[in-house]
C-alpha positions in Angstrom: 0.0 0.0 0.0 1.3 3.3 -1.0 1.4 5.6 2.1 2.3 9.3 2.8 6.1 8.6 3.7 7.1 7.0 0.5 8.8 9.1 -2.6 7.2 10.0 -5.8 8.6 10.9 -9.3 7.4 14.7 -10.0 7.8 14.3 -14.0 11.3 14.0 -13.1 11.7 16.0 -10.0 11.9 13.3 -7.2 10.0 14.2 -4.1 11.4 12.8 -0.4 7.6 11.9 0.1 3.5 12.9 -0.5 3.2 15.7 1.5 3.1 18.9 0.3 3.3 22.5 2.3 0.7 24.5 0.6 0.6 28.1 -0.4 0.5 30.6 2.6 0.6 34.4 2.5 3.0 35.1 5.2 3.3 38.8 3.9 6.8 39.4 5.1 8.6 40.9 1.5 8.9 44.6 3.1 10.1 47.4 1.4 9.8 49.1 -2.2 11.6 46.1 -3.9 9.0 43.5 -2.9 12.1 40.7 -1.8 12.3 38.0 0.4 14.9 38.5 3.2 16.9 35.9 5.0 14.2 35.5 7.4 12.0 34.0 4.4 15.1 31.6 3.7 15.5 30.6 7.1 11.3 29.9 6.9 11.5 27.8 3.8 14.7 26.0 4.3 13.3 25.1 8.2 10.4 22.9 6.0 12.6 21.5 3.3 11.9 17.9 5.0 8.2 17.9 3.3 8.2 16.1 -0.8 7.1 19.3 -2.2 7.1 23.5 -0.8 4.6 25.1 -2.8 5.5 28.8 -1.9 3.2 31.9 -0.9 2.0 33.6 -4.0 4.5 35.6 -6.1 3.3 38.3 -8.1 4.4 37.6 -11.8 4.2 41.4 -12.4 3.9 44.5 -10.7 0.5 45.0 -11.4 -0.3 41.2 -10.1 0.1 42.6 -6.6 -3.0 41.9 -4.5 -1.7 42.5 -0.6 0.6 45.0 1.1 4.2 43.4 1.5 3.9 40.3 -1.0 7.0 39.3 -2.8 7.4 40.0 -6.5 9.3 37.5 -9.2 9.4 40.5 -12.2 12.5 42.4 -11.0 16.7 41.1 -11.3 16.5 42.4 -7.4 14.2 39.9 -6.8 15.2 36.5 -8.7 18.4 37.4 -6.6 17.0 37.6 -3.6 14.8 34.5 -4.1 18.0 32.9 -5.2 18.8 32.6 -1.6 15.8 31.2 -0.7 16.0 27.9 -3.3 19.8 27.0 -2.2 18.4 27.3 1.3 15.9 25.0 0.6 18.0 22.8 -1.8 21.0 22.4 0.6 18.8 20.6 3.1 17.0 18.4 0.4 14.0 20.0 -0.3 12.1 20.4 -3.5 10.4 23.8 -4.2 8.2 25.5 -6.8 7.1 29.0 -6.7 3.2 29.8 -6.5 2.4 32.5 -9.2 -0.2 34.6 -8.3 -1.9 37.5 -10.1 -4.2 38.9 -8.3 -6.5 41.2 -10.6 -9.0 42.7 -9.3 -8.4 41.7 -5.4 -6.0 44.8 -5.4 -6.1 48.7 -5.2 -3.5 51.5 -6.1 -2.7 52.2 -2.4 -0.9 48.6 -2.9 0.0 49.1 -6.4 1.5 51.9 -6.4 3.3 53.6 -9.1 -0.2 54.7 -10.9 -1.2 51.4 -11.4 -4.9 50.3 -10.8 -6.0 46.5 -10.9 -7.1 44.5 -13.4 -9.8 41.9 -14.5 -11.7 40.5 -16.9 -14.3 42.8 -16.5 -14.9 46.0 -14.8 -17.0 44.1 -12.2 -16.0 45.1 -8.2 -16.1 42.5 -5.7 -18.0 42.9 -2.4 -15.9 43.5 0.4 -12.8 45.2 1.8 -8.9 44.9 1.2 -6.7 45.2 4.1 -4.0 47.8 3.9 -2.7 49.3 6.7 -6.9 50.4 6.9 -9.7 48.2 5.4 -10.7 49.9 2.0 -13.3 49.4 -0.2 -12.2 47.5 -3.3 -12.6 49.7 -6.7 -14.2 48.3 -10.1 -10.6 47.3 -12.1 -10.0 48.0 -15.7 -11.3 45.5 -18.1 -8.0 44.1 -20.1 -8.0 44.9 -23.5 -6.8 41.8 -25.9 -3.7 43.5 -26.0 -3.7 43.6 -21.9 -4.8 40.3 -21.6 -1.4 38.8 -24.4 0.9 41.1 -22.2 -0.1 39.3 -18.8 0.1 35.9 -20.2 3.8 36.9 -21.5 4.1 38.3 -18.1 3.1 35.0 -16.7 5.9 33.0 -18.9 8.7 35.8 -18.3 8.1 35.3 -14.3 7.9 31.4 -15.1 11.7 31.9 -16.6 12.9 34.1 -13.5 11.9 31.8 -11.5 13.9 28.7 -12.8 16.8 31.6 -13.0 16.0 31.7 -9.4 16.7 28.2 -8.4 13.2 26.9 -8.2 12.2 23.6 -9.1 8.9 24.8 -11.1 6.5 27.0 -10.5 2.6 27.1 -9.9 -0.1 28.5 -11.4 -2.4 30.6 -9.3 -5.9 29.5 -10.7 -7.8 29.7 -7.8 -9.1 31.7 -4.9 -10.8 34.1 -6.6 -8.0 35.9 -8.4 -7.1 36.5 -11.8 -7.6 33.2 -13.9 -10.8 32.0 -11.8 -11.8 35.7 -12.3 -11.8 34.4 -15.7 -13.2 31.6 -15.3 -16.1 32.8 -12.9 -19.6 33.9 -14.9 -19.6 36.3 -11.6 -16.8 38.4 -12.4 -16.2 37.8 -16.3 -19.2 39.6 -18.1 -17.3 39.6 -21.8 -18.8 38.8 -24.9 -15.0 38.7 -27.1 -13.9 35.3 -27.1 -12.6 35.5 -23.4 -15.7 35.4 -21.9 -19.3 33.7 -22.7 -19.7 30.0 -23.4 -17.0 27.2 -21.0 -14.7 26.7 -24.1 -14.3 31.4 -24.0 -13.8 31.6 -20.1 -11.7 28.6 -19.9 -9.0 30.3 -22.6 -7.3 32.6 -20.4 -5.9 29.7 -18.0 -5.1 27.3 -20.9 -3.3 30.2 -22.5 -1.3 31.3 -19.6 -0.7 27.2 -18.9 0.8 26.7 -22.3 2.7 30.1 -22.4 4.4 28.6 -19.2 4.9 25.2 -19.6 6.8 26.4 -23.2 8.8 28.7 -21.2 10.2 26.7 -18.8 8.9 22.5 -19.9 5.6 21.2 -18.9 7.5 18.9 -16.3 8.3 22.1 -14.3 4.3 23.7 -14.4 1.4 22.9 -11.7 -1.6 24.6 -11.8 -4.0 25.3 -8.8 -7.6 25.3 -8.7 -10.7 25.9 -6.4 -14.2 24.4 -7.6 -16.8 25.9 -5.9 -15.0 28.3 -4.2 -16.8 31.9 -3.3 -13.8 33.3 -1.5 -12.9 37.2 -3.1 -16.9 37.3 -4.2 -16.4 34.8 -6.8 -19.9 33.5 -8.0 -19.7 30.3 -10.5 -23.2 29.1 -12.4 -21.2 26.2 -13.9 -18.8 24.6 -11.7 -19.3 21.0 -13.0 -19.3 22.0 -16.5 -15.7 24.0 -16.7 -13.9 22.5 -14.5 -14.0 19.5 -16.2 -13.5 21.5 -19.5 -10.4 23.2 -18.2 -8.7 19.7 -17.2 -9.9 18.2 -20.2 -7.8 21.3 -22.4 -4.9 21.1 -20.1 -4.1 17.6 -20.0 -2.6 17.3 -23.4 0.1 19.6 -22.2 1.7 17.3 -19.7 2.3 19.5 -16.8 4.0 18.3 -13.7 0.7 18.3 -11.6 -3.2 19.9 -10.8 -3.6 21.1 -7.1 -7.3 20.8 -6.5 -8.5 23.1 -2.9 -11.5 21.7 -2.5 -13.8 24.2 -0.9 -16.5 22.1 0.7 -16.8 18.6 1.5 -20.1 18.4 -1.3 -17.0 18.9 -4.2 -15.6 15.6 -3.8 -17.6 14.0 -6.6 -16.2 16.2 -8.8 -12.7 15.6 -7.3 -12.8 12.1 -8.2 -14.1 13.1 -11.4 -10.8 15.4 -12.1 -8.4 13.4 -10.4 -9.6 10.5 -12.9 -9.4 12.9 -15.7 -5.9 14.4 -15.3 -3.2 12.1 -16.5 -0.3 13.6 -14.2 0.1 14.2 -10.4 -3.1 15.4 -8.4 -2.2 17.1 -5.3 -5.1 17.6 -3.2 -5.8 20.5 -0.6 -9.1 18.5 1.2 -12.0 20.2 2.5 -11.7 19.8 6.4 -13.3 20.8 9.6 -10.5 23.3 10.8 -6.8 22.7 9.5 -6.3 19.7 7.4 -4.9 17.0 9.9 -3.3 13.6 10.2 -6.8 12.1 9.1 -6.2 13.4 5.5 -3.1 11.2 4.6 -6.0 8.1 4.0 -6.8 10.3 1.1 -3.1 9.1 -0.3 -3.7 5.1 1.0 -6.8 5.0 -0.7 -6.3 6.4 -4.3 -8.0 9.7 -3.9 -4.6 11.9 -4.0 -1.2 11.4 -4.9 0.0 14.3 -2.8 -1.9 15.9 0.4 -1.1 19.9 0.8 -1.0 21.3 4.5 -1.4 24.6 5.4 -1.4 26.0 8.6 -0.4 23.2 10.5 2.7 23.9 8.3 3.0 27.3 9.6 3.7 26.0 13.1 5.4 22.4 12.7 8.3 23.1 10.7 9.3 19.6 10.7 5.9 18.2 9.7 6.4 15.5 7.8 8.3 13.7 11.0 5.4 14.7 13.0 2.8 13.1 11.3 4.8 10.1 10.6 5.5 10.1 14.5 2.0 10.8 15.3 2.2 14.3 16.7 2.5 15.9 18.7 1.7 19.3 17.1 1.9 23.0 18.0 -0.9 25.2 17.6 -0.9 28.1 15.4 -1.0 31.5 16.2 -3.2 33.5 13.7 -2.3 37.3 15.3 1.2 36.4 13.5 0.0 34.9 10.2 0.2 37.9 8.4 3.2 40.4 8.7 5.9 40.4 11.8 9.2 39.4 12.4 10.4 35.7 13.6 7.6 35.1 16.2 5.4 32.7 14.6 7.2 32.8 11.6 10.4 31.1 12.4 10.4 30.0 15.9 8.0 27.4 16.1 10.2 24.2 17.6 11.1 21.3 15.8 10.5 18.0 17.7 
């Protein structure tokens, strides 16, 4: 029986074992230049025991910023800087891939900066408030223009290629949670009639696009892509989840990339789980819906055929050493949500190893 603890070929990468640290703003890239410090090195490299580190989401451009204090992948300052973070990781054994995250319209200028103003398919606001420094009301974005939408899938590629400058081991695509490509995807927030919005095969385009500009950037064996059925988080609003998601697997597949990270955002999506684990011919890493933090429960989901990788989050954040824990049975140290977000080392990189 195939268990948690035993290695798996990552379209050529090889992975220690099936547990995988999922992506986790921790919002700790201060400053102008939007780089990790040595403190983010230290964070990483302290969880290079775990098969796969799926960093926190790296905007792929400067206009792909959604949160105060969110490390960029778009300037030579900051492939440097991540540079140290992949031969931290790499010197203890670990395998890591960098999330790509464009935000879109989950942004505003007081984050952007520069004169910039987020983007989106459409110029549709969501509901709510963004954090920073102050809540503020989020602001309708500019619709992208075809030419807007062919320079942010070239942006997409171009951070794909820093990246692998950088030292990672791939990178993955941001499809979920509300931000740019499930904006896309989302009959909610994409309200176009070109052929980016409308019928499944129109909505779908934008993430097939920006998977194949990647995965010709940088090989298919390097590219993941995350995604979210169901999920309302960011005021996303989907009318045909069991109709696109399928379409978007089903128009990806051919490509060959390294994996599909499925978050599942209710326990009522596993059906359709199955149904795209079944459908996707390379590795399915799976994020499982859970009652609080996915536990030590979830790696049955590997036994049993349902994944071939489980993600953790924030049990992650405070068991650096995670993968021993589990194997060992715990125990575990709780969280702290105050420092989730922002800080120095407490809760970031003093949580004790067993």
């Amino acid at each position: 029986m195939t268990t948690a603890f035993d290695p798996i070929d990552l379209a050529g990468t090889r992975l220690a074992n099936r547990i995988a640290m999922a992506p986790m703003t921790r919002s700790r890239a201060e400053g102008e230049s939007r780089t990790p410090t040595a403190l983010v090195a230290e964070y990483y490299a302290q969880r290079a025991s775990t098969g796969l580190i799926i960093t926190e989401g790296v905007q792929p451009t400067a206009i792909g910023q959604g949160y105060p204090n969110t490390p960029g992948l778009h300037t030579a300052e900051q492939i440097a800087a991540w540079r140290e973070v992949t031969d931290a990781v790499h010197a203890k054994g670990g395998r890591i891939f960098a999330q790509l995250m464009h935000a879109g319209r989950i942004s505003h200028p007081e984050v952007l900066g520069g004169g910039l103003h987020p983007v989106g398919p459409s110029a549709v606001a969501p509901a709510g408030k963004l954090f920073a420094g102050t809540l503020i009301d989020f602001l309708a974005p500019r619709a992208l223009t075809a030419d807007g939408i062919a320079e942010t899938i070239a942006g997409f590629a171009t951070a794909a290629r820093n990246a692998v400058e950088a030292g990672f081991d791939g990178v993955e695509i941001h499809g979920a949670n509300g931000y740019l490509i499930q904006q896309f995807l989302a009959t909610g927030s994409n309200h176009r009639t070109d052929e980016w919005g409308g019928p499944v095969e129109n909505r779908i385009r934008f993430a097939v696009e920006v998977v194949k500009a990647v995965a010709a950037e940088i090989g298919p064996e390097r590219t993941g892509l995350r995604i979210s059925p169901a999920n309302t988080y960011n005021d996303i609003a989907e009318t045909d989840t069991d109709a696109i998601y399928p379409a978007l697997v089903a128009a990806i597949d051919p490509i060959g990339i390294a994996y599909l990270h499925v978050t599942e955002a209710t326990p009522e999506v596993r059906e359709l789980t199955l149904a795209l684990r079944k459908a996707f011919s390379g590795t399915f890493v799976l994020n499982p819906a859970t009652e609080g933090p996915t536990g030590p429960d979830a790696l049955a989901l590997i036994e049993d055929g349902t994944t071939d990788l489980v993600a953790y989050g924030a049990l992650f954040i405070a068991n650096p050493d995670l993968p021993a824990r589990l194997k060992a049975g715990g125990p575990y140290n709780t969280p702290d949500p105050a420092t989730f977000f922002g800080g120095d080392h407490r809760g970031y990189t003093d949580y004790p190893a067993l």
